[in-house]
Every structure is written in structure tokens, then in C-alpha cells.
N, C-alpha and C positions, 0 to 999 in steps of 0.2 A: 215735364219741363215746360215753364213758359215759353211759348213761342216769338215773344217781344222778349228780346235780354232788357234784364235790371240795368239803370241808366243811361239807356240807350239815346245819346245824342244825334247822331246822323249818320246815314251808310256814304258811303263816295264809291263815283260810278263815273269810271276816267273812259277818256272815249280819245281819238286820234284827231276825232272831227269832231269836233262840238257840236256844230251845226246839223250834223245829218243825225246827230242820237238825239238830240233834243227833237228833232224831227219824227224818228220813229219812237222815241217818245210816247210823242203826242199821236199818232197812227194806230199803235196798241192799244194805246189807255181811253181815247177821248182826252185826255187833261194835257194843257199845253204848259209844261215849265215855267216858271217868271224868272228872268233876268235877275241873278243876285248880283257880280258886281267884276271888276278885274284886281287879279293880284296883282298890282303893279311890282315891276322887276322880277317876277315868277314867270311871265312870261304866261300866264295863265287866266281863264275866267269861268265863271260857272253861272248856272241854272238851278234855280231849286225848286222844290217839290215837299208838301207838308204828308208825312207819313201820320199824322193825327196827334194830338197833344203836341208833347216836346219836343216833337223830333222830326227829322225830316231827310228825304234825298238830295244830295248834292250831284251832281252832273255835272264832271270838271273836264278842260280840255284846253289845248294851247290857241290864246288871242291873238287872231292874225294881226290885229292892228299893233301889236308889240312887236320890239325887235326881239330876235330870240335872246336870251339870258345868256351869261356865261357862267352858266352850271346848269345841270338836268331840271324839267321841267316837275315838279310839281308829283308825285305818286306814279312816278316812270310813264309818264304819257307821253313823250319820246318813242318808247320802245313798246308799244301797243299798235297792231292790227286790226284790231277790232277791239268794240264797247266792251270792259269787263268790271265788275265790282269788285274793287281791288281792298280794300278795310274798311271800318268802320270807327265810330268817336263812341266814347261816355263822358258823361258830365256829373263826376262824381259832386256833391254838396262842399265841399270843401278838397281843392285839386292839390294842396302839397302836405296836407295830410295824408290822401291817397297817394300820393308820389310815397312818401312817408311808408306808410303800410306795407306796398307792395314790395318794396326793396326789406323791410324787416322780413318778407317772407321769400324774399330768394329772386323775385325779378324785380330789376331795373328799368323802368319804363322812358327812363332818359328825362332832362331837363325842363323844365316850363319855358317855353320861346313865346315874345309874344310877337303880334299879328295884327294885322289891321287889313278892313279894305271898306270902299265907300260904295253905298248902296246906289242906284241906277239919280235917288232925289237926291242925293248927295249927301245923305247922310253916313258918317263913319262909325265904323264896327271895329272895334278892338275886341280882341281876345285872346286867352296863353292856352299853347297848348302842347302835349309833350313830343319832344324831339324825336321825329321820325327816324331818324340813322340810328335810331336805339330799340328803336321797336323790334318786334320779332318778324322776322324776314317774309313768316306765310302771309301776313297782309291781317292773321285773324283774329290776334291778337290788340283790343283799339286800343288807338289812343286815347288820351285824356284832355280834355278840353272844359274852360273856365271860360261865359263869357261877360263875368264880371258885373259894369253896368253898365254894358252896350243892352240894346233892346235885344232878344231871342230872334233870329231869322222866322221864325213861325209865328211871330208876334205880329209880323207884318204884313197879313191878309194873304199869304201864300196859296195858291192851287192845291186842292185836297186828294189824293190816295192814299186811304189809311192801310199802314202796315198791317199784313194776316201772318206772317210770318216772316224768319230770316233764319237759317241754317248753311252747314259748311261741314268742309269734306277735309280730310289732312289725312297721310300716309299712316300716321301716327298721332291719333287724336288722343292718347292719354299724356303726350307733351304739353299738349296744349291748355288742357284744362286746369292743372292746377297754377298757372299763369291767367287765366280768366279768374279762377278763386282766389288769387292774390290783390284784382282788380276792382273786387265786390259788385262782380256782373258772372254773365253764364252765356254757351252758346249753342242749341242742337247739334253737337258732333256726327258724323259718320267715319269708317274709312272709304278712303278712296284720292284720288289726287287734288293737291291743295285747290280749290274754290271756295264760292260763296254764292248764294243766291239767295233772291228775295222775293215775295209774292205781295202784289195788296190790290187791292180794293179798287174799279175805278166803275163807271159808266158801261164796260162793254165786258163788265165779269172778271175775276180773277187774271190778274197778267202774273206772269214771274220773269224776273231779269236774273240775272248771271255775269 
């Protein structure tokens, strides 16, 4: 199996405190995150990181400068103790075809919502992507995300650690998997209790996060 899933758009790596993961981050790896942008009304902002080509890590976590939301924050970073790699994105070629697809084969991936946020130069980034309350609950299952004709977040000179891998662990990974094959992507399964981890590339030798 490959060790990069097929259309792998970005992992998301929610943290309690933004500020201190972005931190140790940058401590592990040598490479310090760039500022991508605030969710406005999510009560939320992130950090990214170019995992090579297409794709990239996101590092989200709640914006102190924001009042808090009234609804949960963003991939339950709310209810996080610590940094953990809570899902991932694909960016399939065409996103409601694959919405399409997947539900003719038995999973509902939930709606295309769209999205916006503006980048640090103020430029603004739209894009649809499918309705988290429908996802499947372990996190490992990604979403689906279109970003239309916004520019690519990796388009914009991002800090480089290239992905070496990404695998995950579930009680019961043959649930899983034919929900990844309905999604025309793949994941290294094992058993064990639901996570996710990731390994890549930087300056100071292989890191792996979780």
C-alpha cells in the first residue's frame, strides 16, 4: 500500500493551544509553520505546513482574539488536552460526483458547505467541503474538499516537510475500509484504538506526530 493515500488534500492537527503546537512544531522539526488565516465566527485559526506537492498540514486551534462562538469550536478543540491529529481532507477531481459515488456505494459523506477565510495579505480563500456532522465519528474517514478557484494553500510558498507516511489504528478496521473505497482513496490500517499518525521529512530527520 501506498504510504501517501490517493488524493490526499491535508491532515488536521487540532491542538487546545495553538500557540504552544505551533511552537513544538517548530522544536521537532526545525520548520516553523506560516500563518494561514482566522475562521471568522468558528472562533478558530490555523498554521500550515506544505507536506510536498498538494497537500499540506493544517494546525488548528481556538483564536484568542475571537469571542468564543456559540456552538463548538471547529474538530472538538474545545474538548482536547493535548495536540492530536484528529482527520484528514481529499480533494477528489470533481467533489459532487464523488459525493455522488460514495453514497451509490453505501456511505454518505454528508453535504458540500462552503467556506471561506482570508489569508494573513488579505487575500480570500473560498472553498466547499463536505459536512463534518456526517462524517464518520473516528476522525478517519476524510472529508471531501473543493477549492474551486481559490489559489491551492501550497501555492503560496509554504514551509516544506514532505509527508514519508500517514497510517491509523481503529478497533475494527475492516469498517473502515470499504468507506475509504467508496471515497476513491486508501488508508494503512491496523487494530488497535482509534488514531492517526504521521511521519515526514524535516531538517533534524524523521519526526512523527499523533
Amino acid at each position: 500500500m501506498n504510504a501517501i493515500p490517493p488524493l490526499l488534500d491535508h491532515l488536521v492537527l487540532a491542538a487546545p493551544d495553538l500557540t504552544a503546537t505551533v511552537a513544538d512544531f517548530a522544536r521537532r522539526t526545525g520548520v516553523t509553520p506560516a500563518p494561514g488565516g482566522v475562521h471568522v465566527g468558528l472562533g478558530t485559526r490555523n498554521y500550515l505546513v506544505s507536506l510536498g506537492g498538494t497537500s499540506y498540514l493544517e494546525i488548528i486551534g481556538p483564536d484568542p482574539e475571537q469571542t468564543a462562538p456559540g456552538q463548538p469550536r471547529p474538530f472538538d478543540v474545545d474538548g482536547l488536552t493535548s495536540p492530536r491529529t484528529v482527520t484528514w481532507a481529499i480533494s477528489p477531481p470533481d467533489l459532487d460526483a464523488a459525493i455522488a459515488a460514495a453514497r451509490a456505494q453505501g456511505y454518505d459523506p454528508g453535504p458540500a458547505q462552503a467556506m471561506s477565510r482570508r489569508r494573513p495579505d488579505g487575500t480570500l480563500l473560498q472553498w466547499r467541503l463536505t459536512d463534518g456532522d456526517d462524517a464518520h465519528p473516528s476522525g478517519l474517514v476524510p472529508f471531501l474538499i473543493d477549492w474551486g478557484t481559490s489559489v491551492h494553500p501550497t501555492a503560496s510558498g509554504l514551509p516544506t516537510t514532505p509527508l514519508l507516511s500517514l497510517s491509523a489504528t481503529a478497533p475494527e478496521p475492516e469498517e473502515i475500509r470499504p468507506l475509504l473505497s467508496a471515497l476513491g482513496t486508501d488508508l494503512a490500517l491496523t487494530t488497535g484504538p482509534v488514531g492517526m499518525s504521521f511521519t515526514v521529512d524535516t531538517p533534524r530527520g524523521p519526526v512523527t506526530f499523533r
